[in-house]
C-alpha positions in Angstrom: 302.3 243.9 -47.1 300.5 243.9 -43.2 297.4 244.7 -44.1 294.9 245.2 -47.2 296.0 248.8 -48.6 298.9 247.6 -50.9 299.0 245.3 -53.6 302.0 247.1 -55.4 302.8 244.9 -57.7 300.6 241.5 -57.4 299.3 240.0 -60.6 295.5 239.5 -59.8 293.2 237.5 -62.1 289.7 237.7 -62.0 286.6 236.0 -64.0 283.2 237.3 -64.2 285.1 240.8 -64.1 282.6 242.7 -66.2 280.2 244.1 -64.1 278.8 243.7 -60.3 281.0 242.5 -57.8 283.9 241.5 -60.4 284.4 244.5 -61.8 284.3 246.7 -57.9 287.2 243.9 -57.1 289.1 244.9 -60.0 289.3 248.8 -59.4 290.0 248.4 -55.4 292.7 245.7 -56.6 293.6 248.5 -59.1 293.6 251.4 -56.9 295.7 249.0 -53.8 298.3 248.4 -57.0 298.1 245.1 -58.6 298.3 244.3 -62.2 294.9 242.8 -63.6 293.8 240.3 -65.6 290.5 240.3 -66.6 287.7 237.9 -67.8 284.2 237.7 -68.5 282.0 236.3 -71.5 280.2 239.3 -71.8 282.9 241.8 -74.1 281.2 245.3 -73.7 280.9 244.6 -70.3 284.4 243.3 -69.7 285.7 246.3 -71.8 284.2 248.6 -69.8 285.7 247.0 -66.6 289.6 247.3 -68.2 288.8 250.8 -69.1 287.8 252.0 -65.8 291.0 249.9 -64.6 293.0 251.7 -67.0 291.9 254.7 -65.8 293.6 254.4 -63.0 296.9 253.9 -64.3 296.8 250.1 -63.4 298.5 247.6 -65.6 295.5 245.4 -67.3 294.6 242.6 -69.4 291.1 241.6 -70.7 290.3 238.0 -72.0 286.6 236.9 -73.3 286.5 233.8 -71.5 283.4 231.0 -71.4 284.7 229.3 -68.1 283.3 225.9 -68.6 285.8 225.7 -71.3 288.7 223.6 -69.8 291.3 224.7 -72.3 290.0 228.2 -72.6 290.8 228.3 -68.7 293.7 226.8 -69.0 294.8 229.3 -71.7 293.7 232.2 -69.4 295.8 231.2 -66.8 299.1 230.2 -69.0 298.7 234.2 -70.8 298.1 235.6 -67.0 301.8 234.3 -66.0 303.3 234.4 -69.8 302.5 238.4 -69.7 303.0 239.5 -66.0 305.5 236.4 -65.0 303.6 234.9 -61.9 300.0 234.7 -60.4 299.7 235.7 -57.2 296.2 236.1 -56.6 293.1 234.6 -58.0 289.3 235.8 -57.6 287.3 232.8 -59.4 283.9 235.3 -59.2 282.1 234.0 -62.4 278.8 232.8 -61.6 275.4 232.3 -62.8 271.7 232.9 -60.9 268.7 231.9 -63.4 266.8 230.2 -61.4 263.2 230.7 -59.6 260.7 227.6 -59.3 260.3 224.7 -57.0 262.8 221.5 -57.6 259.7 219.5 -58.5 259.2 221.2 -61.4 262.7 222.6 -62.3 263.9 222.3 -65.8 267.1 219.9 -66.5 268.8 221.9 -68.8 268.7 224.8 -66.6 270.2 222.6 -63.7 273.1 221.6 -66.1 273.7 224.7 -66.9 274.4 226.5 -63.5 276.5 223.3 -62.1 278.7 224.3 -65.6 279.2 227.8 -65.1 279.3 227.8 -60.7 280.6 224.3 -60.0 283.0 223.6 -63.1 283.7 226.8 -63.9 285.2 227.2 -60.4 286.9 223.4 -60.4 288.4 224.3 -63.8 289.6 227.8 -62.7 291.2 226.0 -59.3 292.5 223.4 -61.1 295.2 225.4 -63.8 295.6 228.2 -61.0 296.7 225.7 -58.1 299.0 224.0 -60.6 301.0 227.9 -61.0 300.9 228.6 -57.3 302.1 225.4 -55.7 304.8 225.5 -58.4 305.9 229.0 -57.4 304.7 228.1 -53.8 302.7 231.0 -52.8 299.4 232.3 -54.2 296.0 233.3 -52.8 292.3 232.2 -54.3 288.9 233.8 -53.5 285.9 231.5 -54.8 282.8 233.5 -55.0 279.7 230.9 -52.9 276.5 232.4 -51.6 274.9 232.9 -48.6 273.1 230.0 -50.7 275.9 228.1 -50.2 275.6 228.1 -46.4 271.4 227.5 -45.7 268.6 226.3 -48.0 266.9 228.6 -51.0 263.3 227.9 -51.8 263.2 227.8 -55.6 266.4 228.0 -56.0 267.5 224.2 -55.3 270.5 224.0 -58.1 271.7 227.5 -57.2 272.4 226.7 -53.8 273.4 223.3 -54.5 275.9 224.9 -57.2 277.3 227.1 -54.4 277.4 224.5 -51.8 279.6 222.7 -53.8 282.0 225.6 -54.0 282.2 225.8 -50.7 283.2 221.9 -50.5 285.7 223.1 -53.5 287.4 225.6 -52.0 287.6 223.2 -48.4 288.9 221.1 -50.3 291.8 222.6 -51.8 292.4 224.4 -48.9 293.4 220.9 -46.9 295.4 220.0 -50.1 297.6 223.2 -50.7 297.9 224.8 -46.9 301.8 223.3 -47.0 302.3 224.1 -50.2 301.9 228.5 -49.3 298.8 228.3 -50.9 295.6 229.7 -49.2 292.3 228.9 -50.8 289.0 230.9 -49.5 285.5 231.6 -50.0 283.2 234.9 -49.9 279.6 234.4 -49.5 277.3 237.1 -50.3 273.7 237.6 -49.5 271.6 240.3 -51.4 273.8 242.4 -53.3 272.6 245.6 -55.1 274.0 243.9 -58.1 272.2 243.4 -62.1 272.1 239.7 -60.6 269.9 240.8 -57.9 267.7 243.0 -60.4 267.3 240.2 -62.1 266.3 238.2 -59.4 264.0 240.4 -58.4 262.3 240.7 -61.5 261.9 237.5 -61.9 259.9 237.1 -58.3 257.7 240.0 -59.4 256.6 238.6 -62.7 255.5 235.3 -60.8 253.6 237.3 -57.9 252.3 239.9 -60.2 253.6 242.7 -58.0 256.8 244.7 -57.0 259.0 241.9 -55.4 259.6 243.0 -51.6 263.6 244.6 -50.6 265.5 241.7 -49.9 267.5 243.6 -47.4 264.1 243.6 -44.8 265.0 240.0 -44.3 268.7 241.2 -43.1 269.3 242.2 -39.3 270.9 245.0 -40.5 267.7 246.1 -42.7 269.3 246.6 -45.8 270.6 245.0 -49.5 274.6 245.3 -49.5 276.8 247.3 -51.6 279.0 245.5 -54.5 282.2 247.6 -53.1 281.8 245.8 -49.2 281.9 242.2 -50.9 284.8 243.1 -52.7 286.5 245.0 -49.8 286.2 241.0 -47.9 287.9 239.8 -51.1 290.9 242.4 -50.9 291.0 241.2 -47.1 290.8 237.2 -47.5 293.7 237.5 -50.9 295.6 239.7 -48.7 298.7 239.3 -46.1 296.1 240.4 -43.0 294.4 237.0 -43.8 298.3 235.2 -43.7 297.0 232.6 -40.8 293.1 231.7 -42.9 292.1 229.2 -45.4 289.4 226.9 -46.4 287.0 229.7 -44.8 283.9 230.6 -46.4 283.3 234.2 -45.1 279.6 235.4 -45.3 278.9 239.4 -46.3 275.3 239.1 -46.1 274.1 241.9 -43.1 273.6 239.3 -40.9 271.0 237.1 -42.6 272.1 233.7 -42.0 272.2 234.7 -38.1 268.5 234.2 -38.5 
């Protein structure tokens, strides 16, 4: 492969595949040729995603999987090689946002539960992954960070500590597998038209009392981003164009963080 059009015949898992960003990754994987698997907790959501794939002729799997289940991870990955043979490439994209009030007053069980899902999630989907690919000794893993991962987020403190740490994660397993033709990157998004975002957004206009204002205004480029251009950075950082980078944490964010 020299650049990101083909993927005839990569095995590509992905988590938090039903919907957003996950589920734009899996049909442009689809369409460049790979094989999926599929996960998400969500099951109409994650059905809906391996239809679509299906629809266009791509070989598919779908897995309801909670991913701060260690074994339920581990079994993920083991069915991912038992029924395609390897694991190539690996888009850990699962990932929670719930969060919208100052640290002072932020609520502990909330805080536990986005280090599970972003921060163990991720560790727990690197850990069983890396053990296939430096055994086979080639593989390529996308984490899904933030631009939160990169600068400070009022409100958000446990969110952008969550994706902070993935960026250490994925840093870190980058310096541990580059000699074992393993390449281990992040993507950092900033305001995605995605149901996260809506969310989001919903959220800041119940506490204000009014419409929440277009997070893209904040963006050089004036505008929120598309699902499809995060994924199309994912294709490029798990493909053979990106041979010579790891233990990057590319931002997709119009600009933002140049701010």
């Amino acid at each position: 492969m020299t650049g990101t059009s083909s993927f005839q015949d990569r095995i590509v898992l992905i988590t938090g595949a039903g919907g957003g960003i996950g589920r734009e990754a899996a049909l442009q994987f689809a369409r460049a040729g790979a094989s999926l698997a599929l996960s998400d907790r969500d099951p109409g959501l994650l059905e809906e995603t391996r239809r679509q794939v299906a629809g266009l002729g791509g070989r598919v799997s779908a897995r309801l999987v909670d991913v701060t289940d260690g074994e339920a991870v581990r079994e993920l990955v083991a069915a991912t090689v038992a029924e395609f043979g390897r694991l190539d490439v690996a888009f850990n994209n699962a990932g929670i946002e719930e969060e919208d009030t100052p640290l002072a007053s932020g609520d502990e069980a909330l805080f536990d539960r986005i280090m599970a899902v972003n921060v163990k999630g991720v560790w727990l989907c690197l850990k069983h992954q890396l053990a296939v690919m430096t055994a086979q000794g080639h593989g390529s893993i996308v984490n899904t960070a933030s631009v939160a991962g990169l600068v400070g987020a009022p409100r958000r403190a446990a969110y952008a500590a969550s994706k902070h740490a993935v960026v250490g994660l994925t840093r870190s397993a980058a310096a541990e597998t580059g000699r074992k033709g393993v390449r281990v990157n992040a993507v950092c998004p900033g305001p995605i038209r995605t149901a996260m975002l809506e969310r989001a957004m919903e959220r800041m206009s119940e506490r204000a009392g009014k419409p929440a204002m277009d997070p893209g205004v904040f963006a050089p480029m004036g505008r929120v981003g598309e699902a499809a251009e995060v994924a199309a950075a994912v294709l490029w950082l798990a493909s053979d164009a990106a041979a010579y980078v790891t233990g990057h944490a590319l931002t997709v964010d119009g600009g933002l963080t140049v701010i």
